[in-house]
N, C-alpha and C positions, 0 to 999 in steps of 0.2 A: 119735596120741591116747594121752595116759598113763594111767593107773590111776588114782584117789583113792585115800587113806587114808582111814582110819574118822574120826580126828582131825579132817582137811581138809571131810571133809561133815560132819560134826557142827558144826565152828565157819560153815560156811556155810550151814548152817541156821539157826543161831544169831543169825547178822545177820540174813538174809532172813525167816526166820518161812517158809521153802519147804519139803516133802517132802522124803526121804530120797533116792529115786531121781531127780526133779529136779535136786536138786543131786549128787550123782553126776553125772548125763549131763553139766551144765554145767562141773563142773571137769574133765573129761576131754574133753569138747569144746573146752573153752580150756587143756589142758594143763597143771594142775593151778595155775593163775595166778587168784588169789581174786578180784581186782578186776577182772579179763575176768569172770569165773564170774558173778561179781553182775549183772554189766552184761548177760551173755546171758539170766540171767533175768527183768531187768526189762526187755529187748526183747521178751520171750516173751510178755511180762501177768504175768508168777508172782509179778513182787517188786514191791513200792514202793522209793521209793528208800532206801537202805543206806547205813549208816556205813562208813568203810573199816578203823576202828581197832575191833576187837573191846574192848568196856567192861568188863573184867572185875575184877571187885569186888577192893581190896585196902584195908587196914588205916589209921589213922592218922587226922589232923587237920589241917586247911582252916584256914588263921587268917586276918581282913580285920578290918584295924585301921587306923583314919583321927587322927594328933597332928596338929593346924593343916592347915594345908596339903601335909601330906607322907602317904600310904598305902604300906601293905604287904597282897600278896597273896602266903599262902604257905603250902607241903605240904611235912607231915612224916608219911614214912609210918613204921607200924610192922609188926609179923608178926601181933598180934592186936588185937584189937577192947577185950580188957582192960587192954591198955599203954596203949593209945592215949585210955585213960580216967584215966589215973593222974595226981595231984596230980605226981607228979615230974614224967612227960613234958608235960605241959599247961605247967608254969612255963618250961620249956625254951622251950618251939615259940613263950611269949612273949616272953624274953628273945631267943631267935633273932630274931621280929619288933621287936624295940625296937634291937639291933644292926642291921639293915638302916636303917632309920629315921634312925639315928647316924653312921652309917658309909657308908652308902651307894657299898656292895662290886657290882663289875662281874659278878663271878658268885657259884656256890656255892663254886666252889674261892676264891676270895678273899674270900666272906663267912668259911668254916671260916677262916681265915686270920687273921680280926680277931679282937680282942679282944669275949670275950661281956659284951653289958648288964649290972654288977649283981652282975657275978661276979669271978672272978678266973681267967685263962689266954684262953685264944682257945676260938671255941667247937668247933671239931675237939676239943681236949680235955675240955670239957665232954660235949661227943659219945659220946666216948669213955668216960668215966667214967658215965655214964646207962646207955648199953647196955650194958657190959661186968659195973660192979659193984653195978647200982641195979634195974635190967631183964631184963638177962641174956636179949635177943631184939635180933636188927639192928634198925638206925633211920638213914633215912636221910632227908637234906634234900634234895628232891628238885628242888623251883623254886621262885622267887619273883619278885614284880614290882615293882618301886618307884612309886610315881607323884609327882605333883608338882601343886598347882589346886586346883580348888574339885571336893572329894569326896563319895562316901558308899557302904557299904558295906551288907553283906551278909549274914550265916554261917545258911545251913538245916540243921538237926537236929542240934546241937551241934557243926559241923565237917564234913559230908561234903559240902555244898556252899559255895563262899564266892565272893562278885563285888564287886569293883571298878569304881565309876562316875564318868569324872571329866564334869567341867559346864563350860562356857565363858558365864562370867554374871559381871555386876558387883555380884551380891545375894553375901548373906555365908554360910558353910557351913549355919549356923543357919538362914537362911530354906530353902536350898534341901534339905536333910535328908530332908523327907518325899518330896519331889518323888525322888531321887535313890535313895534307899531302893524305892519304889516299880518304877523302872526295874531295880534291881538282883535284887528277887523275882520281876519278868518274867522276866530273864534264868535267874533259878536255877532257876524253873519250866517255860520253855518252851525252853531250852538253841539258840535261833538262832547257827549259826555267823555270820551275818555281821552289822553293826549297821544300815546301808543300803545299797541295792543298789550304787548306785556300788560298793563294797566289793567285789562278786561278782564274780571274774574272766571276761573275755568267754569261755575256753573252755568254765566249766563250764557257762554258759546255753547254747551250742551243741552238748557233752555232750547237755546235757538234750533240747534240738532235736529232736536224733538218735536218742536214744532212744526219745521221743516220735512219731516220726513210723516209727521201727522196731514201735511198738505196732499203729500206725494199718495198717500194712500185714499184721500178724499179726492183725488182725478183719475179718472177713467184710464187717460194716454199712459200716467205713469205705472199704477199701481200694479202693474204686472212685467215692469222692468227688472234686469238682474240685481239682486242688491248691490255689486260692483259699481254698477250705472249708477243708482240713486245715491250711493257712496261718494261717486266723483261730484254727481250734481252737487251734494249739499257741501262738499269742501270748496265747490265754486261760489254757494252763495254766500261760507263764513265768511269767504275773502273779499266778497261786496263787503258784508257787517262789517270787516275792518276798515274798509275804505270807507265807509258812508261813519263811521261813530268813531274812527280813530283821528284827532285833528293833524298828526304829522301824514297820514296815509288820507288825506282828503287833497281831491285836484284845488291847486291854488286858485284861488277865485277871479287871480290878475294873471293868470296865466294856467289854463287848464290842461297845458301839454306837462305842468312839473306837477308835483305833490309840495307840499307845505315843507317836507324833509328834504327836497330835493331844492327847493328854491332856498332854503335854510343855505346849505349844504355848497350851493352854486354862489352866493352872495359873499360867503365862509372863506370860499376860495380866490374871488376877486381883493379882498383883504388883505391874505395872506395868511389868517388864521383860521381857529377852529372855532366855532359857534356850537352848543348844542340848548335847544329848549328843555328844561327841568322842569318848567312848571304853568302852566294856563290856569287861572281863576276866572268863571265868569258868573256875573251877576244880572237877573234879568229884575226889574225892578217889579214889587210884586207878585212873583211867581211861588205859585203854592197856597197864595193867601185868599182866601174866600173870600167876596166882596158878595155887600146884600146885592141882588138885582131886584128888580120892581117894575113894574108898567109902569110906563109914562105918564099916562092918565091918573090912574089910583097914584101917583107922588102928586102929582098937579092937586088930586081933591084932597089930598091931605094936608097937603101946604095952604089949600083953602081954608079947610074945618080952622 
């Protein structure tokens, strides 16, 4: 049984929303392994289910930009909230998107590699020249996604979130726009990792099983239910999991009496045609990326020294 660090239960509290001494017992009961830790807790009852990537807030801009039939999703982060506002960097993270568009580069390292939109060198040296003599704070391009079809796009609160939605329809990007728009503020709003269940790998619904039926045994009421019972319960709560984590099976946000497939589906039909979603990308800006934190005070005396 190992020890925790102050660090290691802070950040597992963090996810879980659990007690201090809670998660202590559980990262030392699971040997200081976060995603056992999580899982011991929500066999206990203490946690709902938990992300595994700590979300921790960092800098920069989300860009989703739809030319014809070709989209770009893509993050540029910066060190603050005031770069990441600036006329310089904002024309950057578009000509950055207008080269993907162009060029249509395999990764980051062969996007930097191409020539930038609009400018003159590649954009590694535009890169370069932004942060080093313009900015004067790192900047880095951190992913992007190309797509190809009939699109539509996204961006919440000037860049912190942005989604990409592509549509398998013989209607034109114009007609399907609101339709597609609409699926894409689902996603930025209710952030479902998966788009339909089919998509849900079998482990993690039998993950979930287990977990679930590790509940059942840590309550009094249930744990002496026929297994039938407990049987039917847990096939009722996969079917929340699908609803709550699958984007086509989540209650429309503009309308909670349909699901996202059904307002799809109903809109499909006022057309004339068939609509189906293939594809939801969303990008939360920052997310996953460690940012230092510090007291306020000890930055304040350091900025003194």
């Amino acid at each position: 049984m190992g020890k925790a660090s102050v660090s290691e239960i802070k950040d597992l509290m963090k996810r879980t929303g659990v007690g201090m001494m809670d998660c202590k017992k559980a990262l030392e009961e699971n040997d200081g392994d976060m995603d056992k830790a999580i899982e011991f807790l929500r066999e206990k009852g203490l946690a709902t289910q938990a992300k595994k990537s700590g979300r921790v807030a960092a800098e920069g801009v989300v860009k989703a930009i739809v030319s014809g039939e070709i989209g770009v999703l893509l993050e540029v982060n910066t060190e603050t909230d005031f770069a990441a506002n600036t006329d310089d960097v904002r024309s950057f993270v578009d000509a950055v998107a207008n080269t993907i568009i162009e060029k249509n580069p395999a990764d980051v390292e062969a996007l930097k590699a191409a020539p930038i939109s609009g400018g003159a060198g590649t954009v590694a040296e535009a890169l370069t020249e932004l942060a080093g003599m313009k900015i004067r704070e790192n900047i880095d391009i951190r992913r992007f996604e190309r797509f190809e079809g009939k699109l539509a796009s996204y961006i919440h609160n000037g860049g912190s979130i942005g989604v990409m939605v592509k549509l398998e329809t013989e209607l034109s990007n114009d007609a399907i726009a609101a339709i597609g728009k609409d699926v894409a503020m689902q996603s930025a709003a209710l952030s479902a990792p998966y788009l339909c269940r089919e998509q849900v790998p079998a482990e993690v619904i039998q993950k979930e099983r287990d977990i679930m039926l590790a509940q059942m045994a840590e309550d009094p009421k249930m744990a002496n239910k026929p297994e039938q019972v407990k049987a039917k319960i847990v096939d009722g709560k996969v079917e929340k999991y699908y609803k709550e984590n699958c984007l086509l099976e989540q209650a429309f946000v503009k309308d909670d009496k349909l699901t996202v497939q059904e307002y799809v589906d109903a809109e499909a039909k006022k057309l004339g045609a068939s609509i189906k979603v293939v594809d939801v990308v969303r990008y939360e800006r920052g997310e996953g990326i460690e940012k230092k934190e510090e007291n306020f005070a000890d930055e304040i005396a350091s900025m003194v020294k």
